[in-house]
C-alpha positions, 0 to 999 in steps of 0.5 A: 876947579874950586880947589886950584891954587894955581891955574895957568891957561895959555901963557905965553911970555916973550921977554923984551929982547926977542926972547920966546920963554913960554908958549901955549903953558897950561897947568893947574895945582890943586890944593895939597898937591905937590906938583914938580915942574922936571924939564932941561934948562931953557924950558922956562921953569923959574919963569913959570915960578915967577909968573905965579909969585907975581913977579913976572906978567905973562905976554898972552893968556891968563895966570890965576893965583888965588892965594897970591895975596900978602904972606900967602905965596912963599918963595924959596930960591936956589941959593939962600939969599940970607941978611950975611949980617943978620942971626938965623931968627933975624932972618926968619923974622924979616918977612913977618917984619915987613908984615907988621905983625905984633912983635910977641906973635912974630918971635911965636912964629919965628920959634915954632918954624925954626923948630919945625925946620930943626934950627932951635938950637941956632937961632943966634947963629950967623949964616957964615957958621952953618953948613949950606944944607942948614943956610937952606933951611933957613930959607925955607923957614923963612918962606913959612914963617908967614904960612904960606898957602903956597910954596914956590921952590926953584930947584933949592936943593940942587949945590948940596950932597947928596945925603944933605938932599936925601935928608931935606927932600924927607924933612920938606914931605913931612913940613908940607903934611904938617902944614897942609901947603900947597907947593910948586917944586922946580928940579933938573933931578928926575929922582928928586922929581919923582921922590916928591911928587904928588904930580911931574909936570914935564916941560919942553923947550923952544918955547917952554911948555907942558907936554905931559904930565904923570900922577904918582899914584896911589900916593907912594909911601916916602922913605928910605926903602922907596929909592930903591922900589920897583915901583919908585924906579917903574916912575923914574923910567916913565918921567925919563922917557916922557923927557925924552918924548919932549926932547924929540918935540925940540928937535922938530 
């Protein structure tokens, strides 16, 4: 696997008080791969993201992030955790701050990923004037800014409407083409799921772990017309009734 970005094998995590979160969780994400983690609450999906961001150490077993280096593992949580003090480009700008890099080359990064995410125009705005589906773009520019190698997403869309999710789920497809990064997506949606995928990963609880797994492919061209495609609602009712199959391991 010379091209994994990610590479869990055997993990299990237990927390101090008792609590068994993860058990035996194998999973590798290949470069380019967009790999969403679909599974119940419980099942241990944002402890898997921060086993990968490092934020979290694993109890048994191996967690391999090549990439987890400074500026090379981005992180976007569910709510946007934006500076409430701080403009939109203030906010875009802090990690490359903490990196130290050169001012004029920071305000060039700053510039190019705000317009990737459609906020040119609002760069001197403060998060209390934007819309939550904007406030989210801030936070994923944010967390590319750096250009990260790897993206962590831990259900980002999940308070916004639903034409917000539909718009910003296309606006992260074409992101991730334009800047060939690899990304780990947490969702409770198997709609959102399936939409986004290159790879679901269906996890159980009790403890948390990978049961199976289902490739879209051939790779699914991603538009408007797909919500509503044979072959889109043939993957929804696949991931629906591997879900129901991990359900039943958690009940025995």
């Amino acid at each position: 696997m010379s091209d994994a970005v990610v590479v869990l094998k055997d993990v299990g995590k237990t927390f101090a008080n008792g609590t068994r979160s993860l058990a035996h969780l194998n999973l590798a994400v290949q470069a380019g791969e967009l790999v969403t983690l679909l599974g119940p609450s419980g099942c241990g999906k944002s402890t898997t993201l921060r086993l990968l961001a490092g934020l979290e150490t694993p109890s048994s077993g191996t967690v391999a992030v090549p990439a987890r280096k400074p500026g090379q593992v981005g992180f976007v949580f569910q709510d946007p955790t934006l500076l409430p003090w701080a403009t939109v480009a203030d906010n875009v700008l802090l990690p490359l701050r903490l990196q130290k890099m050169q001012a004029a080359e920071a305000r060039r990064r700053c510039t190019d990923v705000m317009r990737l995410v459609g906020l040119a125009d609002f760069a001197r705005a403060y998060p209390h004037q934007l819309s939550g589906g904007m406030r989210m773009r801030v936070s994923i520019a944010r967390a590319l800014a750096p250009r990260p190698r790897l993206l962590l997403m831990d259900e980002p869309f999940a308070a916004l409407d639903e034409i917000s999710r539909f718009r910003i789920n296309d606006d992260l497809l074409r992101l991730k083409k334009e800047l060939k990064t690899t990304i780990v997506f947490v969702t409770h949606s198997v709609y959102e799921s399936v939409y986004l995928a290159s790879r679901i990963a269906i996890m159980a609880v009790r403890p948390g772990r990978v049961t199976e797994e289902i490739a879209i492919d051939p790779p699914l061209p991603r538009g408007a017309d797909l919500r509503t495609s044979a072959a889109f609602l043939g993957y929804c009712d696949r991931a629906m009734r591997a879900l129901g199959r991990a359900a039943a391991e958690d009940r025995r």
